[in-house]
C-alpha positions as CSV (number, residue, x, y, z in Angstrom):
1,X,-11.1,1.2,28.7
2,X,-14.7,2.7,27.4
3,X,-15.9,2.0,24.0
4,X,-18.4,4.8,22.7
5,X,-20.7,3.8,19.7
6,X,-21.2,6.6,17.7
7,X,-23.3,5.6,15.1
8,X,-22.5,3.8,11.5
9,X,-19.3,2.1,11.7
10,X,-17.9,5.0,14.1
11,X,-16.4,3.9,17.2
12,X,-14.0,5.7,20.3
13,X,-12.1,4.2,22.6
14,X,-10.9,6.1,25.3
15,X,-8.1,4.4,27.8
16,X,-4.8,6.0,29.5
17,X,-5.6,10.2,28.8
18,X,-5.6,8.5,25.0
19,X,-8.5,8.3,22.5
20,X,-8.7,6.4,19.5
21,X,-11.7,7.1,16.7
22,X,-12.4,5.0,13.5
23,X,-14.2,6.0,11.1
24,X,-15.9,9.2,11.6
25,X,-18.8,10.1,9.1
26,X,-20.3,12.8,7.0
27,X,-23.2,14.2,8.7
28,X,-25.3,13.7,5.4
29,X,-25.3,9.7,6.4
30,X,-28.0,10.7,9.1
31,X,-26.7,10.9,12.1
32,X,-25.2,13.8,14.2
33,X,-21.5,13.6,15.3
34,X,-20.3,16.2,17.6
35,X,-16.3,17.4,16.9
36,X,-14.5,15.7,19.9
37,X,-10.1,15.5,20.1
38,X,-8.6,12.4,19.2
39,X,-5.1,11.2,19.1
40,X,-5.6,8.9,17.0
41,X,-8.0,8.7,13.9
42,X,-8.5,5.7,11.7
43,X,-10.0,6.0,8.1
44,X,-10.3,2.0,6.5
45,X,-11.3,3.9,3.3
46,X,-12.0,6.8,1.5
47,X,-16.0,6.8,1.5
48,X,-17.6,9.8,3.0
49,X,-19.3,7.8,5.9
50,X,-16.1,6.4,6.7
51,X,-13.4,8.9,6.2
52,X,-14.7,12.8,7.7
53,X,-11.6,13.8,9.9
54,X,-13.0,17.0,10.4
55,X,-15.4,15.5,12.8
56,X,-12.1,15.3,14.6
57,X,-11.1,18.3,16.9
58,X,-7.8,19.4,17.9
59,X,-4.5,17.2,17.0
60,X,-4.7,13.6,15.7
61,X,-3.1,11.7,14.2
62,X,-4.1,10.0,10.7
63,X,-3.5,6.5,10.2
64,X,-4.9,5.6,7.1
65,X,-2.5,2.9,5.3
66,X,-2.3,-1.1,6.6
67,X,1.4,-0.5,7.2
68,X,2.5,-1.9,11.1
69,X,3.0,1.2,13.4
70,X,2.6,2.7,16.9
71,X,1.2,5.4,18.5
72,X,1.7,5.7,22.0
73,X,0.7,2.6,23.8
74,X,-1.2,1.5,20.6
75,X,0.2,-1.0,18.2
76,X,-1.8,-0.8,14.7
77,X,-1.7,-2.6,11.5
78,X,-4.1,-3.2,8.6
79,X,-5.2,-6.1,6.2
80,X,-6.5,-5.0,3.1
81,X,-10.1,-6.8,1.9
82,X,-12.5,-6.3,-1.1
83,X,-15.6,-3.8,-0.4
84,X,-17.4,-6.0,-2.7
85,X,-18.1,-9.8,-3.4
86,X,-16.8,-8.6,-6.7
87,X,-13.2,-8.9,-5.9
88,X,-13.1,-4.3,-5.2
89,X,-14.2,-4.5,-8.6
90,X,-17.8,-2.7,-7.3
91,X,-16.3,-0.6,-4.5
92,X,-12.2,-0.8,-4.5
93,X,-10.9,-2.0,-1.1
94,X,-11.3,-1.6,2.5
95,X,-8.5,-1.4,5.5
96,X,-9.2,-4.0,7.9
97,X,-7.5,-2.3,11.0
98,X,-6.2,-4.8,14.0
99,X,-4.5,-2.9,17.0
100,X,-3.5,-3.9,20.1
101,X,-4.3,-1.6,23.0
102,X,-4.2,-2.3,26.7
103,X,-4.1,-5.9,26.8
104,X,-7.1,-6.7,24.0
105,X,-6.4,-7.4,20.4
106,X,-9.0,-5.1,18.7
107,X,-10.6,-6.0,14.6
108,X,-13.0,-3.6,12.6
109,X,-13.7,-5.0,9.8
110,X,-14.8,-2.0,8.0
111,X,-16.9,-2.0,5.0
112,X,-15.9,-5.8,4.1
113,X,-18.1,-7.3,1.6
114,X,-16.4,-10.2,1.0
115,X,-16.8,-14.0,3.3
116,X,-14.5,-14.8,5.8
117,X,-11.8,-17.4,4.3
118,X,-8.5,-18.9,5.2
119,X,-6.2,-16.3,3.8
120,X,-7.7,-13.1,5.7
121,X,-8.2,-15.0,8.8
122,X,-4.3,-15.8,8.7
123,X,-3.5,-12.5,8.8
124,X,-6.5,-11.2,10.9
125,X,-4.8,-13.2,13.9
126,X,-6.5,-13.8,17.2
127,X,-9.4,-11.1,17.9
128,X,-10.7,-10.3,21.4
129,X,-13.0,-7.5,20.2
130,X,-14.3,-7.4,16.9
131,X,-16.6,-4.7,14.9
132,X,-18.6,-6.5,12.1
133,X,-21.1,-5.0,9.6
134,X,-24.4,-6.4,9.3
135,X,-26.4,-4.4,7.1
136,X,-25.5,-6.4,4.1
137,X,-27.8,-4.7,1.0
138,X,-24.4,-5.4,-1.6
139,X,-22.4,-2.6,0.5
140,X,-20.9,-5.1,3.4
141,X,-21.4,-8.6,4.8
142,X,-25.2,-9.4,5.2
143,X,-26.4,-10.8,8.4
144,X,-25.8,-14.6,8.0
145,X,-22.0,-13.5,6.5
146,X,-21.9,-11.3,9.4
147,X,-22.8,-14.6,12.5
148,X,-20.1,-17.0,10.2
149,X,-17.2,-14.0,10.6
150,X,-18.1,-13.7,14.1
151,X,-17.5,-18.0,14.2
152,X,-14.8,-18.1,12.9
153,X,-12.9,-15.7,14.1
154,X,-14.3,-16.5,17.7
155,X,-14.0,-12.7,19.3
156,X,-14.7,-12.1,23.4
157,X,-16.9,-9.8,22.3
158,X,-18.5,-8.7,18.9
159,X,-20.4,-5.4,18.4
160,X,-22.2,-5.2,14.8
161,X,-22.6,-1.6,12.8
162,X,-23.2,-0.3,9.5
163,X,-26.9,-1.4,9.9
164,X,-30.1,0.4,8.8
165,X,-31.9,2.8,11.5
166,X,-34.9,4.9,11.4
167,X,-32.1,8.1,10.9
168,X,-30.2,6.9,8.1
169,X,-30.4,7.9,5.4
170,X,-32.1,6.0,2.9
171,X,-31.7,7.7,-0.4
172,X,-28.0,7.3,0.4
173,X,-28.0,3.0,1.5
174,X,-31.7,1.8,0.3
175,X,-31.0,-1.6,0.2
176,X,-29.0,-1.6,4.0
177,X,-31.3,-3.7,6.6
178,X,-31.9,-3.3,9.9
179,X,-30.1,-4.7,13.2
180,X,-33.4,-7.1,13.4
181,X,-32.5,-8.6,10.6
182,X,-28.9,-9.6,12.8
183,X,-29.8,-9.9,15.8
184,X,-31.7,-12.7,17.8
185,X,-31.5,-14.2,20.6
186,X,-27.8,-14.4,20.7
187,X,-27.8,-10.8,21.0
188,X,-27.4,-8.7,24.3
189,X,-28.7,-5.0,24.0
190,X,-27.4,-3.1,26.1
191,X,-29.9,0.1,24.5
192,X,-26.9,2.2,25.4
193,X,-23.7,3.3,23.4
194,X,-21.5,2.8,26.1
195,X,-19.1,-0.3,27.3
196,X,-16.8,-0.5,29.8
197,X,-14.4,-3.2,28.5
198,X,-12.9,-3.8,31.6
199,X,-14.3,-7.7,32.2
200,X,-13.5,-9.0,28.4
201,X,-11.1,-11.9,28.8
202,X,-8.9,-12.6,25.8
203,X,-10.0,-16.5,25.1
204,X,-13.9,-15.9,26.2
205,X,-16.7,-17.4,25.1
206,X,-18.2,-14.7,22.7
207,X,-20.5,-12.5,23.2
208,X,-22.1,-10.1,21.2
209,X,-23.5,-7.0,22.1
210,X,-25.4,-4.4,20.1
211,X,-24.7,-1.0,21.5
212,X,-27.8,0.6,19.1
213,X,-29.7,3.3,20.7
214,X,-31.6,6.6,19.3
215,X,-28.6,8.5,18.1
């Protein structure tokens, strides 16, 4: 299975003639993203850097809504969170989307702004790849909400997004920091935004992995 970072909170997954994409952007966010075919398009929430399906060539399907489901060989279901630490009352609420997919339980946690607690990791389940936001600046989880998510949750492997990069835009997310704000020495950087997840084992130790690279 290879994992493509696109930029943002923007991810595909390619595995079995099948691709999966969550959460294409506008190109006004800063970064370029090229029209590629999906099957399989997930939107956590109707934001413009997190919901541009047109970025999506060809047939796909639009999954949208927490309800369980399949498509194909993937399994997908949705926990619903606050964008805000106001409760949603700032920014409404965010999809949460879990799927399983060739043997790894997947989590991108979207634009979540609120901590971690008992009741979403209950129905979060076991995780053996998780996306987390870092960029914190009110819009998500900050970097230090971002390391206790990734602990308690315990993922094989964590990749953090929606952080600030010399293309953003910054009239759009001024107060979104950078990956150096996240990452230390914890951190592998692979300066690519490629990964073969072939040799993640469900149960792992964790290890995160920042796939940022000049987009």
């Amino acid at each position: 299975m290879q994992l493509t970072y696109n930029a943002h909170s923007c991810f595909a997954l390619r595995h079995d003639d099948q691709t999966l994409v969550i959460d294409p952007y506008d190109q006004t966010v800063g970064y370029k993203l090229a029209s590629r075919p999906a099957q399989v398009t997930l939107v956590s929430h109707d934001h413009f850097d997190h919901n541009c399906t047109r970025a999506v060539s060809g047939r796909t399907s639009v999954v949208r809504s927490g309800a369980p489901r399949h498509e194909g060989e993937i399994y997908i279901r949705g926990v619903m969170a606050d964008h805000d630490a106001e409760g949603g009352a700032l920014y409404g609420k965010v999809t949460l989307f879990c799927w399983s997919w060739g043997g790894l339980r997947f989590c991108h946690l979207s634009d979540l702004g609120q901590r971690m607690n008992k009741e979403l990791l209950a129905e979060i389940g076991p995780v053996d790849v998780l996306f987390v936001p870092t960029g914190g600046g009110g819009y998500t989880l900050g970097p230090a909400e971002a390391w206790e998510a990734i602990g308690l949750l315990k993922p094989a492997l964590a990749i953090p997004m929606h952080y600030r990069t010399p293309f953003l835009n910054r009239a759009l997310f001024p107060e979104l920091q950078p990956l150096e704000a996240f990452a230390d020495k914890r951190v592998e950087r692979l300066g690519g935004p490629e990964l073969d997840l072939k040799d993640v084992t469900p149960g792992a130790a964790t290890r995160v992995v920042s796939l940022a690279h000049f987009f």
